[in-house]
C-alpha distance (Angstrom), angle and dihedral (degrees) to the residues before:
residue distance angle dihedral
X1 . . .
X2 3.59 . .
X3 3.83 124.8 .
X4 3.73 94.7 -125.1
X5 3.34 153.7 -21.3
X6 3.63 125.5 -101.6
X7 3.78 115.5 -160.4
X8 4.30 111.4 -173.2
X9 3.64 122.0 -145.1
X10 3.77 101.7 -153.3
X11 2.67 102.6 -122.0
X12 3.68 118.9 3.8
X13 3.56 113.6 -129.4
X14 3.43 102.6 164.3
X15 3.93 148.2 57.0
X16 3.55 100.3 -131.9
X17 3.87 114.0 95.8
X18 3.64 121.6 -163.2
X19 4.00 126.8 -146.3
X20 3.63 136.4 164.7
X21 4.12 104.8 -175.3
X22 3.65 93.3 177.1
X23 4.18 108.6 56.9
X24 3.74 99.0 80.2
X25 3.84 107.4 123.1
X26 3.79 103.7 166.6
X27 4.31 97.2 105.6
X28 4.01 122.1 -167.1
X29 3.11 121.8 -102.2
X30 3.66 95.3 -129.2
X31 3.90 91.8 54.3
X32 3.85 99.5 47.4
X33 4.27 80.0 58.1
X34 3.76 96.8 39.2
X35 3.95 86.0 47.4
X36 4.12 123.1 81.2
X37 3.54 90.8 -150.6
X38 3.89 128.7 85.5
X39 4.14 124.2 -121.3
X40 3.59 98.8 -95.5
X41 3.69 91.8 44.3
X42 3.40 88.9 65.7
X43 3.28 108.9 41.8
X44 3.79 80.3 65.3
X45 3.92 82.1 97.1
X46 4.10 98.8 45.8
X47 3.89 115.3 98.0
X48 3.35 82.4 -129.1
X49 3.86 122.7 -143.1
X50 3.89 96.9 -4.9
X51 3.65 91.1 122.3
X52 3.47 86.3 73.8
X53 3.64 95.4 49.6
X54 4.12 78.8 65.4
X55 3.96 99.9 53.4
X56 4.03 93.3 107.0
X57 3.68 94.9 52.2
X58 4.20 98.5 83.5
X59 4.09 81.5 58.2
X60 3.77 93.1 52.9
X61 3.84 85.5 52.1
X62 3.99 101.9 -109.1
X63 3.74 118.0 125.8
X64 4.07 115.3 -127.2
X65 3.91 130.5 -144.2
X66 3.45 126.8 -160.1
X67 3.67 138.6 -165.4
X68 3.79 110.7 -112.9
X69 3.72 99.2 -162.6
X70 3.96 122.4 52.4
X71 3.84 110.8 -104.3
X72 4.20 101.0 -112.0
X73 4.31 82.2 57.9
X74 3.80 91.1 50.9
X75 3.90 130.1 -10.5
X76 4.38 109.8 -136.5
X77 3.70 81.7 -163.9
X78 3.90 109.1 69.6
X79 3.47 136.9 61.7
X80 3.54 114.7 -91.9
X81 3.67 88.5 -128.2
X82 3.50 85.1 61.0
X83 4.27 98.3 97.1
X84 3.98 118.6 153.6
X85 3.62 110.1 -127.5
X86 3.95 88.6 -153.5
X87 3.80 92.4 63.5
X88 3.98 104.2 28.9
X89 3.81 121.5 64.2
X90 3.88 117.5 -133.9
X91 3.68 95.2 27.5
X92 3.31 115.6 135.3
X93 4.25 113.6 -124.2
X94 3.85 113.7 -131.1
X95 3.62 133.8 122.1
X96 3.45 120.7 -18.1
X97 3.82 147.9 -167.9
X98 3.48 120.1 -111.3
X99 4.44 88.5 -111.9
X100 4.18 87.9 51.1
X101 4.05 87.9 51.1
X102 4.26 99.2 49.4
X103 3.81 83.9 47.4
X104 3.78 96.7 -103.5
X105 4.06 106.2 122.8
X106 3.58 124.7 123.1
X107 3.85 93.9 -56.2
X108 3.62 97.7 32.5
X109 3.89 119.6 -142.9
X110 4.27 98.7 -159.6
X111 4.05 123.9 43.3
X112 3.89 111.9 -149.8
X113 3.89 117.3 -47.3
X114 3.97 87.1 40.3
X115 3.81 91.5 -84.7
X116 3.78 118.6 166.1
X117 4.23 114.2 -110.0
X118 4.26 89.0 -169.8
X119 3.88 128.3 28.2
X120 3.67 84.0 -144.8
X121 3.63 141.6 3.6
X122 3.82 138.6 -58.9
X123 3.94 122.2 -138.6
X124 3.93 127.0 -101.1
X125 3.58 92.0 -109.5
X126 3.72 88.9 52.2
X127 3.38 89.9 59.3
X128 3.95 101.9 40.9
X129 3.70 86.0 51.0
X130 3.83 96.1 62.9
X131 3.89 87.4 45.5
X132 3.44 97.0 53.9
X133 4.11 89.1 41.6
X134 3.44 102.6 56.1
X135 4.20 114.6 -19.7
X136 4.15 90.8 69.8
X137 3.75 97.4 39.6
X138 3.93 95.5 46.5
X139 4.11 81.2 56.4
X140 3.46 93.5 44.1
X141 3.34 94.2 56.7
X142 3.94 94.9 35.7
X143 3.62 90.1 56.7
X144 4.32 89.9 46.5
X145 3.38 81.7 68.5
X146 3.48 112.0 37.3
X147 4.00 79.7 60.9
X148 3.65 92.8 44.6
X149 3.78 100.4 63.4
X150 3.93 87.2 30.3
X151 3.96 78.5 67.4
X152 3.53 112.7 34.7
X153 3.85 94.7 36.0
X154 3.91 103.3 29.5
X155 3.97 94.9 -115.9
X156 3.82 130.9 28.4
X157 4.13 121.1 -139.4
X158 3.73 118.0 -158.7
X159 3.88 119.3 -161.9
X160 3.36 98.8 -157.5
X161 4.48 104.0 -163.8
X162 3.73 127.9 -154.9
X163 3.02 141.2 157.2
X164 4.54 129.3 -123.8
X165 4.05 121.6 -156.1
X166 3.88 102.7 -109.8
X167 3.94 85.8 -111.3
X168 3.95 90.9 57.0
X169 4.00 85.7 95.3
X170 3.42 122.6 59.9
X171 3.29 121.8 -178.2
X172 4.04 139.0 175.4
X173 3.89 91.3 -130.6
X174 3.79 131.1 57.3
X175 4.16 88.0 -106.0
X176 3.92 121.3 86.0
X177 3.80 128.8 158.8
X178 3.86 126.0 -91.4
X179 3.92 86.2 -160.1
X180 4.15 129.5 36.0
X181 3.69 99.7 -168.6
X182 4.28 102.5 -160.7
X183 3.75 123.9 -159.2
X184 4.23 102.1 153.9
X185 3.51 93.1 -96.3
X186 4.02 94.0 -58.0
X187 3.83 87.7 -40.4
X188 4.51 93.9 102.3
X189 3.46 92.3 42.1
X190 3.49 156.3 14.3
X191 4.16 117.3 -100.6
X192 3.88 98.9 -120.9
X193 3.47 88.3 56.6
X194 3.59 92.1 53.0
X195 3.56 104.1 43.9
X196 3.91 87.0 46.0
X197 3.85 82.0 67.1
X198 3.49 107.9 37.6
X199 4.13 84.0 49.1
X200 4.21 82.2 57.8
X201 3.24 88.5 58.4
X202 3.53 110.1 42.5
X203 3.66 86.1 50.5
X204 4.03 94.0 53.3
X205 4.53 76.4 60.5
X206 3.93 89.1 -102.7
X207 4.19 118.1 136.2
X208 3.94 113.3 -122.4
X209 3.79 127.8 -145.8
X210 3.30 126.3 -177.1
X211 3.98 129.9 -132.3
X212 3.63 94.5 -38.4
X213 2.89 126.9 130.1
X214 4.16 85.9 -6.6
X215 3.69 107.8 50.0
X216 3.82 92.1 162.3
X217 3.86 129.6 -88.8
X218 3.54 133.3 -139.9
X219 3.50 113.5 -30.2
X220 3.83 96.1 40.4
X221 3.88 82.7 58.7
X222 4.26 94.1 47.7
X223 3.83 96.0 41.9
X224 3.78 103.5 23.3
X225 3.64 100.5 95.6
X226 4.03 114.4 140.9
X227 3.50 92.8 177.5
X228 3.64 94.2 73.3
X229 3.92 97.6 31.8
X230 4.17 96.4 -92.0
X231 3.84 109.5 125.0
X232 3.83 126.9 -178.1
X233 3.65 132.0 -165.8
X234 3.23 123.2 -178.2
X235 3.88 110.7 -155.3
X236 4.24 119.5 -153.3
X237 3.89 106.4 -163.4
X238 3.96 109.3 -169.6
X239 3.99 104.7 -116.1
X240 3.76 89.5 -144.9
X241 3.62 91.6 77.4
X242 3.48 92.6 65.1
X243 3.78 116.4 4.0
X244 4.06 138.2 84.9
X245 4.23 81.8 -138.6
X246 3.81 83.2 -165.4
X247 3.73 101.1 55.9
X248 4.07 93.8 27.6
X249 4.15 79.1 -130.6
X250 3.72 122.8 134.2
X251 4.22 108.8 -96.5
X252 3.90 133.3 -136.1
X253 3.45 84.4 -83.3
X254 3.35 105.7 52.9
X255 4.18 105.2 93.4
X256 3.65 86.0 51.0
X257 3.81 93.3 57.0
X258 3.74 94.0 43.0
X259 3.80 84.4 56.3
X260 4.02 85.6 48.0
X261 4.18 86.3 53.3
X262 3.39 100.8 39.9
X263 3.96 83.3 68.4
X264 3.37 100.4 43.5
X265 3.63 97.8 51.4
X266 3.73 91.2 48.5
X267 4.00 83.6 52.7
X268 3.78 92.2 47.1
X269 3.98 96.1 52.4
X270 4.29 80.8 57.2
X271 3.79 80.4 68.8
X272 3.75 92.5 77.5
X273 3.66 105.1 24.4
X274 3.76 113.0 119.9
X275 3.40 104.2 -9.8
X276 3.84 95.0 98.1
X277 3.83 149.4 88.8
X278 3.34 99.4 -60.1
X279 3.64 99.5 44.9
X280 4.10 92.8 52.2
X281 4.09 91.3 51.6
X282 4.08 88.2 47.8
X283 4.17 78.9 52.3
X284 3.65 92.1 53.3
């Protein structure tokens, strides 16, 4: 298993960075014995197939990242301080975030529904070993690149996809959003950026929400930082547009809404084209 995958634009003409650290669907041997849960139970917690929703980004000249390891082995979007006492033996039980206490830290102890991955717990070691496997060198190469565009463009933007159960919205009318676009409120990212995407998306006929209830986790907090010309977005794409959420298998619909994405991710690598580095030395 391989921590991620690394997916070249050649060459990279543009700011924006794709990733999508919860698609892997490959799961290790060992963990699919050690686990008390069967295959499709846990894929419950992949956002399953939105890779694929990224395959025409390399073209549009925007590098993508992708998580090597599915997200109920080892979650890309926590701290990796953030270890669940209830699940990992020889951690220490103080205050916790509200992700540590439902059992969904950086190895996660429940799939969707709540559901129990172990009937017991795993060691520390266990636990450090998965980190240092795949958890520090996604970030290691996350962060590469964050500082790569930062340099040769003048500002890096990471799109950072997922994927929300269609009952992850509730609302008191008959409309909900397809897409919760999260940026921290303004902290991640700055607002023309964001209303640059949510304006490619309403055009593609999809309803945008802001920040609620997906303000962005994680890595929107660590690389999101405006003030220095990072910006993270963290993009929620409603699986009922294009997923069987029963089977985890692609729906009817699916082709059709890859079409829809292929487009929009083309639009969104415009986002950082030319406005950059290079650009404002040619100016001078």
């Amino acid at each position: 298993m391989q921590a991620y995958q690394f997916i070249a634009a050649a060459p990279a003409t543009t700011a924006v960075l794709f990733a999508s650290p919860h698609s892997a669907r490959a799961y290790p041997p060992e963990f699919l014995q050690a686990s008390q849960l069967d295959e499709l139970s846990l894929r419950s917690s992949e956002d399953a197939y939105v890779d694929m929703f990224l395959r025409s980004a390399p073209a549009a000249g925007a590098h993508v990242l992708l998580g090597g390891v599915p997200r109920a082995y080892v979650d890309y979007n926590r701290a990796s301080s953030e270890l669940d006492p209830a699940l990992i033996s020889g951690i220490a039980v103080r205050a916790m975030n509200a992700r540590i206490s439902s059992g969904l830290g950086v190895i996660p102890r429940v799939v969707a529904g709540g559901r129990a991955i172990y009937s017991g717990k795993i060691t520390r070691a266990q636990a450090q070993d998965r980190l240092r496997s795949y958890w520090q060198p996604y970030h290691d190469k996350l962060a590469s690149l964050m500082a790569d565009n930062a340099e040769t463009f003048g500002r890096a933007i990471l799109i950072d996809m997922h994927s929300m159960p269609r009952d992850a919205v509730t609302t008191r009318n008959a409309t909900r959003p397809d897409v919760v676009l999260g940026d921290r409120f303004g902290a991640s990212c700055h607002s023309d950026i964001v209303d640059a995407i949510a304006a490619i998306f309403t055009a593609a006929g999809l309803r945008v929400a802001r920040n609620a209830p997906f303000a962005g986790a994680y890595i929107a907090q660590r690389y999101g930082l405006p003030s220095v010309g990072q910006h993270v977005v963290q993009v929620e794409i409603d699986r009922g547009l294009y997923l069987n959420e029963a089977r985890v298998t692609p729906s009817a619909d699916f082709d059709s809404f890859q079409t829809l994405m292929d487009s929009a991710v083309t639009a969104m690598a415009e986002i950082g084209r030319g406005a950059g580095k290079m650009v404002a030395l040619a100016a001078e």
